[in-house]
N, C-alpha and C positions, 0 to 999 in steps of 0.2 A: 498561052491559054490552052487548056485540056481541049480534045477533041468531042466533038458534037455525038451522041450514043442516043439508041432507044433504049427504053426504058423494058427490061424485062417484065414481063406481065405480070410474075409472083410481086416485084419492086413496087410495078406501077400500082395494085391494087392494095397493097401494105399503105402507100402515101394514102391514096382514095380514104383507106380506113381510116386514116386520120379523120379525116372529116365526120362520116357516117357513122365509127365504132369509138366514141370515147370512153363507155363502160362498158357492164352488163346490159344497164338499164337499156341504152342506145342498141344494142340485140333485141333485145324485146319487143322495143318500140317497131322494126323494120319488121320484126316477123309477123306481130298483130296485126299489123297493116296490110302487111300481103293476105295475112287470111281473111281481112273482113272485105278488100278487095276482089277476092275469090269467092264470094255469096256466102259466106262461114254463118251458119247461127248457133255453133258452141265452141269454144276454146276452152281447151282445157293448156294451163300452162305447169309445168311442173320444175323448183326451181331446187338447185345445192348451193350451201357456201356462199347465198347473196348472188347465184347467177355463176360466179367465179369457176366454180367445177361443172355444173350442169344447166344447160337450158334445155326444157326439151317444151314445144309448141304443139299442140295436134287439132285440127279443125274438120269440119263437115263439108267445107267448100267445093268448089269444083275441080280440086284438083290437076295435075299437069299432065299431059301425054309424056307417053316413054321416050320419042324420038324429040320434046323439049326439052328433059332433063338436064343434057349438058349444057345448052342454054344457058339454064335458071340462073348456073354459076359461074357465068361470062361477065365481063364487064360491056354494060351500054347494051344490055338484050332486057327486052322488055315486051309483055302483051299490054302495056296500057298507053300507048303512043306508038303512033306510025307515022305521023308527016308531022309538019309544022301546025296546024289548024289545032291538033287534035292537044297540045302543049300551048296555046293559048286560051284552050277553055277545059280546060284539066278538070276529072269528077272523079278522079281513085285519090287516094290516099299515097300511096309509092309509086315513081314514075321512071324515075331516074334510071332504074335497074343496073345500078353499083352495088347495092346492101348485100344482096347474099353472095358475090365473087368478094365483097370486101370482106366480109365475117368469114371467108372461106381462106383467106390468107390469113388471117390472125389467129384462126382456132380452129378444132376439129369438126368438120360439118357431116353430117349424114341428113339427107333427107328423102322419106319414103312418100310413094303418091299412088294414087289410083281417082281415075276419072269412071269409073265404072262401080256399079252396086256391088260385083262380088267383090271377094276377098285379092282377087289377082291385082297386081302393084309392081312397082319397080323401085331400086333404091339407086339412089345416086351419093356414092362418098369424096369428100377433098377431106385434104389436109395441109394445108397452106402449103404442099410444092406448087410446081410452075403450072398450075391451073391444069394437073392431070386429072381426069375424073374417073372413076370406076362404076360400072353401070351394073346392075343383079336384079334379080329377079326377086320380089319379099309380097309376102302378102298383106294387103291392107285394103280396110273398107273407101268406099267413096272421102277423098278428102287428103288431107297432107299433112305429114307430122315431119319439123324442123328440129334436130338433135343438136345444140353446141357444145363442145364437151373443151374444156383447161382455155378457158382465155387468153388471149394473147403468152402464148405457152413457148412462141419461136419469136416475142420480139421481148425480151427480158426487160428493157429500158419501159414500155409502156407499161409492164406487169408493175414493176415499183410504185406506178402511181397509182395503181385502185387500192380504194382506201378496205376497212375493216368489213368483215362480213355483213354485221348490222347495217353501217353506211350503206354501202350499197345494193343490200337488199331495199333500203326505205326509198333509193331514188328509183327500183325497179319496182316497189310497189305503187309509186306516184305514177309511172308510165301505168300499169295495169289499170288504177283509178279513172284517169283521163280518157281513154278510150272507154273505160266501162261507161263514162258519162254520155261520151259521145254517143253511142250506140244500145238504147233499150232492150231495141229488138235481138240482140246477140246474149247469149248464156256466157258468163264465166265463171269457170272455176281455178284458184289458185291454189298450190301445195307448194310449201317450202321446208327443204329436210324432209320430205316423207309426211308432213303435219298440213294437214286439209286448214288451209287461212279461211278466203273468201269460196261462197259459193254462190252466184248472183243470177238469178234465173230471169227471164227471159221475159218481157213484156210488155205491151204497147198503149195502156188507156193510161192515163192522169194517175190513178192511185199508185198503178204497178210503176211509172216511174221517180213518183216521188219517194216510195220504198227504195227503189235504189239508190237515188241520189240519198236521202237519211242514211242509209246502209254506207254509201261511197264517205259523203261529209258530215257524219253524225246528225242523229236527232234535234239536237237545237239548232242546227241550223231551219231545219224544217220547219220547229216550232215557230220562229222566227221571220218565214221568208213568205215574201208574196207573189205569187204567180203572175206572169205577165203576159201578154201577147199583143204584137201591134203590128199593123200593116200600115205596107206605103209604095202604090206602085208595085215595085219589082220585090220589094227589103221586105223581110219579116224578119223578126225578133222576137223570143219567145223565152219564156226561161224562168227560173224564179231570182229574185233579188234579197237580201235577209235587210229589214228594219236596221236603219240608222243605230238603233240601241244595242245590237248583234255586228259591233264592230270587232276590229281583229287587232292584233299589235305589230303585225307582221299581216304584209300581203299574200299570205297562203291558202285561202281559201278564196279564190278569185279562177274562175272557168269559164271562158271564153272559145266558141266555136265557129269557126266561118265554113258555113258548108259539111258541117262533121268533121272540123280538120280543128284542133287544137292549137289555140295559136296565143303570143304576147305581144299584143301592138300595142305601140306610142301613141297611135291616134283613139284606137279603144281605151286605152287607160286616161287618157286625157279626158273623150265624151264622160265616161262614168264617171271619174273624179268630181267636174262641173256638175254633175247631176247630182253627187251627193254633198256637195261643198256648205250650203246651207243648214245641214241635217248634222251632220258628222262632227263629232268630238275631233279637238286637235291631236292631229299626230296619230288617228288611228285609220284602218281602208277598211273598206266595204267587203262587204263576203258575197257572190252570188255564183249562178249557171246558167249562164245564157247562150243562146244560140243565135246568130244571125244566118241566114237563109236568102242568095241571092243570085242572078246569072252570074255561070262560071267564067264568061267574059269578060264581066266585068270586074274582075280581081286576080292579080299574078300572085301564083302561090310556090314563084321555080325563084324568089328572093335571094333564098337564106337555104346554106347546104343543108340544115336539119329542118326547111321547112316550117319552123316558128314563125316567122315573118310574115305577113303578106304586104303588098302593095293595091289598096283601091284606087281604081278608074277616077272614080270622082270623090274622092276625100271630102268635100265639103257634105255633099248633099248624105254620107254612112253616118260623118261625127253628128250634124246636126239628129240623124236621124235616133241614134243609140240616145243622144243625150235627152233629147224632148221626147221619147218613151218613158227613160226610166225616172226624168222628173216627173213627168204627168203621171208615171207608177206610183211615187213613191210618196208624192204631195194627197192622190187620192185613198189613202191608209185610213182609217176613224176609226178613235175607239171602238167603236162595234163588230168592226175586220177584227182585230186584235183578240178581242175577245172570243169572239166564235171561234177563231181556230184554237187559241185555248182549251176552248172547252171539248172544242172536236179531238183533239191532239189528247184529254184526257178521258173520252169515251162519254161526256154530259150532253144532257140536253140543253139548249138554252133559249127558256123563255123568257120573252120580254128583250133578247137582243137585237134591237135594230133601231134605226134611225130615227130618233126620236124629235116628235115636230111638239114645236114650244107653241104651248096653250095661247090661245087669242089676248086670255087675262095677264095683265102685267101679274109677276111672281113679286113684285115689290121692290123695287131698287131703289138707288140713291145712294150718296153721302152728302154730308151734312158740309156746304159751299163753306164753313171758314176753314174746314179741312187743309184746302188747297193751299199750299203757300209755294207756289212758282216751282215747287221744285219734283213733280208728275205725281198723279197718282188716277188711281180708276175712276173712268167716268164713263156714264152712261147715253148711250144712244138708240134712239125709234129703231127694232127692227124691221124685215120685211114681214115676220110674222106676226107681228099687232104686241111683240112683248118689247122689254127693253135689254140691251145684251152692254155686259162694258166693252172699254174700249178705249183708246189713246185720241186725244187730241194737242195737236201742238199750237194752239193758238195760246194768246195771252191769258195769264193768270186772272185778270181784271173781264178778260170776256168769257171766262169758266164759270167766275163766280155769279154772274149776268145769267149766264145759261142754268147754275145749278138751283137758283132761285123758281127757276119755272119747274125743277127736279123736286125741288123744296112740296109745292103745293102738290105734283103728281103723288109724293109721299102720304102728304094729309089725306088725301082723298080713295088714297087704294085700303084695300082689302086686305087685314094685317095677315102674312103668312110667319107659320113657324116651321120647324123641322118638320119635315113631311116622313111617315113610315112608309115603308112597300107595299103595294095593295095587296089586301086576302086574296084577291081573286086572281087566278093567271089570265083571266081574259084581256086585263089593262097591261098597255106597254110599259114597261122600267125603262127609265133611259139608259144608254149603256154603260155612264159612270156614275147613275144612281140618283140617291137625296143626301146634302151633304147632313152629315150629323154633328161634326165641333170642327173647330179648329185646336190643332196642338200647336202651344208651344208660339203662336202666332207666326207659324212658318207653314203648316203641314194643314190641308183640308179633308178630314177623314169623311166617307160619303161609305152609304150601304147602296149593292147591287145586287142582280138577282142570283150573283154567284158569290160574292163575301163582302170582303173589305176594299175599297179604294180608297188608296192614298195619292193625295195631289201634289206637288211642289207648288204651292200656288203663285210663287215669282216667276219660277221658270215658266209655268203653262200663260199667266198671263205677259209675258213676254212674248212668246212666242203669236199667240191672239194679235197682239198689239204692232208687232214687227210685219205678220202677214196682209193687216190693215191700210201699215201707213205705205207695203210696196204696192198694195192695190189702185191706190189712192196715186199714190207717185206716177205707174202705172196710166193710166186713165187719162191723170191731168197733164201728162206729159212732160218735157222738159224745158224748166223757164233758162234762158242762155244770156249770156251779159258780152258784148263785142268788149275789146281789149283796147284801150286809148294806143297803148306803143303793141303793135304786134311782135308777137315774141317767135324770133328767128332762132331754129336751129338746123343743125350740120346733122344729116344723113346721109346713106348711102345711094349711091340712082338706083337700086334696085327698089330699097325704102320708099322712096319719092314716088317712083312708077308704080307701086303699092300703094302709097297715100292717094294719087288719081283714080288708079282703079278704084278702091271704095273709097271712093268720096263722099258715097250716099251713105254709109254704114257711117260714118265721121260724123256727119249732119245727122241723122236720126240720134246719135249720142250727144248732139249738142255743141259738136266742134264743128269748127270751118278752116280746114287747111289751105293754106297756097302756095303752089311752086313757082319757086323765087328764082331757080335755079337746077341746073342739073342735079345738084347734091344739098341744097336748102328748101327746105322748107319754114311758110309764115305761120302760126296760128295764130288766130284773127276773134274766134269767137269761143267761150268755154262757157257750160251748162255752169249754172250760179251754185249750186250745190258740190262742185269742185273748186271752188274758188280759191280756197286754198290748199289744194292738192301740188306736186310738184308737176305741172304740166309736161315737161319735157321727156320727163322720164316715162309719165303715163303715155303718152306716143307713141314714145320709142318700144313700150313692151306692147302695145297695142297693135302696133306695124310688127312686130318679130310674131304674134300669134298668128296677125293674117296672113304671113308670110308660109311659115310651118304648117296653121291649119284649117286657111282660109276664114276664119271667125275669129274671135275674140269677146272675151267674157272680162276682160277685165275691168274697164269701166265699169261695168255693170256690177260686180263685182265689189267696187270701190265704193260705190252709190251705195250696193244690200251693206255695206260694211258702217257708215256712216249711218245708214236706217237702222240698222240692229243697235247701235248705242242708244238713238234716241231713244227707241223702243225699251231697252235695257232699262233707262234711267226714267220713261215715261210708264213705270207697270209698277204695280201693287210693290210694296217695299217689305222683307220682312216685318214681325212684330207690326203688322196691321191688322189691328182686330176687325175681321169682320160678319158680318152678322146674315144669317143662314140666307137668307133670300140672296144675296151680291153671293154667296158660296156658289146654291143654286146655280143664279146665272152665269157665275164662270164656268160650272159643269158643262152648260146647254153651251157656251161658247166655244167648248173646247173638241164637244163634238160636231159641230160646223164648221170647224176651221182645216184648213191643212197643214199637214206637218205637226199636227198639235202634240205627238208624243213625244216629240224633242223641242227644247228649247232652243235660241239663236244659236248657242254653241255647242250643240249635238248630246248635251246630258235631258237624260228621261225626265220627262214633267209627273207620269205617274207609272204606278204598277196597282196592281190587283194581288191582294191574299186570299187566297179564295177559302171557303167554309172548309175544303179539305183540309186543307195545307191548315189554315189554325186550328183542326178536330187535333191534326198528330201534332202539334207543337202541345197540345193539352192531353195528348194520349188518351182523347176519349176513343173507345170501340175497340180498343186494344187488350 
């Protein structure tokens, strides 16, 4: 066996580099960091070759004293931790302080500083030897500018793997994006080759960062997303979310921050997944920027060598918290959100947008009771506002036809309405999807608003209506449970078991009644009647691996919106159902009282707007 050796300092800091320097990009990220940890409120970064020939960083921050210099480029020297205390509740961004002795081994570093307004500075040069440094005299304003000059220029084997200039400029520009988000109040500017990219100024009220964030993740995301902010206790959460119908095909537009710190967690992708699960087309993810905001305490952020990772204190009480924000965000959406930013996003006024309260007078409903033949369609129900709204019922055919008989006479006796035009006058509210005008095609409800054309899907929206119905309903009435004549015994693990005790209550509120039978068995004894024929075992089993991972479980529930949404499906208006302007009407007013109503069960748009512009130039009138 070789003899036992320390590790040379140039050796020992090359290994470190592995971790800390995998590309350019990974320079970048360590240098931004240190400047925004330094009070910086401008970086200018100036880039060559995708990073590969040139990095150069310069900031306004506070700069480093002359006699820290050599320091900076030590390994495990750091001003942002001093004892133990101060690495349990971590508030900088870089802590570690390996990054700049490790980019000092792999590449050529120069960096100049001055802690002073004049021009006086000092420069400190390496060049991946054994951590010699050379210390000079340069002049420089208040603030520090980081030089990296030939990447990994002395370790040849890692130079083969960076890929093409383009490549890895795009993964150095995603670092520069991510911090831009994080940080409003900070200016950046980007040059690459000598060519001015970005130049992102500086600013703290609502508008000035949503210009960034457009500017960071393009305009439609904007157009699309909705602001959010929510407290709880210690937790805020803030950010915008982009509309289920602003989905992605790829997870790339997805920005998550804990504290200003950029990060990819299992447990945040999991809360936002449940929160869009309902909304979201198959196979696509959510776009958003959100921030979470919490004591530094309470979350380890020394995980993961790059820092990606954290660990929360209390897991259950962050996913709960992410998830029931951006449900309650994204269910409280109405067409009249929708459209006002529309119209704000194209410089209009818009009258007549807003919540429209249905008249005390029925608008005229019904269908005609022999309609119904067992197999669903629109019916109608008393609202809370004195009118009548459709809506799904799953009772029997023979007691629809009982009820539509009492619809029958409300018909004879109402006030015949026809297509209704836009009022002259702007003093009277529009509703925000307007008065429908025909149906096409017996699929499509075309309606005028005060800004053009809306087009309905009228299956999908009145699905969606009907599905939000029957979970309210489910909801409210709770869960009817049917005990098992033979209790059905399976094989788990004791950790599973001691899991199934601890939430025993969470079991029971879903309708089950577990018992342990044994160290490694468990009975189930009672299942909600609405899974009756689900595979019980298996739903446990994944039911117990959720709570396990993430202290909750959605799947049941889950199971239940899954079997709701069919009926719903199969219980809502059918294509090729003619129907006749008032039942139009009242799906309008229904779709804007409901939540969710801009997608249907399985995350396709129930409508869009053409607005007057947009059909001027398809007619090239004004042109």
């Amino acid at each position: 066996m070789r003899k036992i050796k320390l590790l040379s300092p140039r050796l020992a800091n090359q290994i470190a580099a592995g971790e800390v320097v995998e590309r350019p990009s990974s320079v970048i990220k360590e240098l931004l960091e240190n400047s925004l940890d330094a009070g910086a409120t401008r970086l200018d970064i100036e880039i060559e070759d995708g990073g590969i020939k040139l990095m150069r960083v310069r900031d306004n921050g506070g700069g480093i004293d002359k006699d820290d210099l050599p320091l900076a480029l030590s390994r495990h020297a750091t001003s942002k931790i001093y004892e133990l205390d101060d690495l349990e509740a971590v508030a900088t961004l870089g802590f570690r302080g390996e990054a700049l002795a490790s980019i000092s081994s792999v590449a050529r570093l120069a960096l100049v500083s001055s802690t002073s307004e004049d021009s006086a500075g000092w420069q400190v040069v390496a060049e991946g030897r054994d951590m010699e440094t050379q210390i000079s005299p340069a002049p420089h304003p208040r603030g520090t500018t980081v030089e990296v000059r030939d990447l990994f220029f002395n370790t040849p084997a890692r130079r083969k793997f960076l890929r093409s200039e383009k490549t890895e400029y795009t993964h150095l520009e995603d670092v520069v994006k991510r911090l831009a988000l994080s940080r409003f109040d900070v200016a950046f500017n980007l040059r690459h080759n000598g060519r001015a990219i970005y130049a992102w100024r500086a600013g703290d009220s609502q508008l000035e960062q949503e210009r960034r964030v457009a500017q960071v993740c393009g305009p439609a995301f904007m157009e699309n997303a909705v602001f959010i902010e929510m407290e709880r206790g210690s937790l805020r959460l803030w950010g915008w979310v982009a509309q289920p119908t602003f989905s992605r095909s790829q997870a790339d537009l997805q920005h998550f921050y804990v504290n200003g710190r950029a990060i990819r967690d299992k447990l945040v992708s999991h809360a936002v997944r449940q929160a869009y699960q309902d909304v979201l087309y198959h196979g696509r993810h959510p776009a958003f920027v959100l921030y979470l905001e919490l004591d530094p305490s309470t979350v380890d952020v020394n995980v993961h060598p790059t820092k990606h990772e954290v660990r929360f204190r209390d897991n259950r009480t962050v996913h709960d918290f992410i998830y029931s924000s951006l449900h309650h965000a994204l269910a409280k959406v109405r067409p009249e959100d929708t459209l006002a930013r529309k119209a704000a996003d194209l410089g209009e006024d818009t009258p007549g947008i807003a919540p429209y309260a249905v008249s005390p007078r029925p608008l005229v409903e019904g269908i005609a009771a022999g309609e119904f033949k067992g197999q669903g369609a629109m019916s109608f129900a008393p609202s809370t506002s004195g009118g009548y709204r459709p809506g799904y019922t799953s009772v029997s055919p023979g007691t629809i036809r009982e009820q539509m008989h009492t619809y029958g006479e409300l018909l004879a006796s109402a006030e015949p309405v026809t297509a209704r035009a836009l009022p002259q006058t702007p003093t009277e509210d529009i509703p925000p999807l307007g008065y429908a005008l025909a149906q096409l095609k017996g699929i499509y409800i075309l309606a005028e608003n005060a800004q053009g054309l809306i087009v309905v899907d009228m299956h999908a929206a009145h699905e969606r209506i009907t599905y939000e119905r029957m979970k309210a309903a489910y909801a409210h009435g709770g869960l009817q449970t049917q005990p098992l004549l033979v209790p059905e015994s399976i094989a788990v693990s004791e950790k599973e078991a001691d899991c199934a005790e601890q939430f025993a209550d969470i079991f029971k509120t879903l309708g089950f009644e577990l018992q342990r039978a044994g160290p490694e068995t468990l009975l189930i004894r009672q299942l909600p009647v609405i899974l009756n024929r689900a595979q019980a075992e298996q739903l446990v089993r994944d039911v117990l691996s959720d709570l396990i991972e993430h202290g909750t479980s959605e799947r049941i529930q889950h199971h239940i919106n899954e079997i709701l949404a069919t009926m719903a499906c199969h219980g809502s208006v059918r294509a090729n159902r003619k129907l006749t302007i008032p039942e139009m009407n009242a799906l309008l007013r229904d779709m804007e009282a409901t939540e969710r109503s801009g997608q249907c069960n399985h995350g396709r748009p129930t409508w869009f707007l053409q607005s007057l512009d947009e059909l001027d130039k398809l007619f090239m009138r004004g042109q």
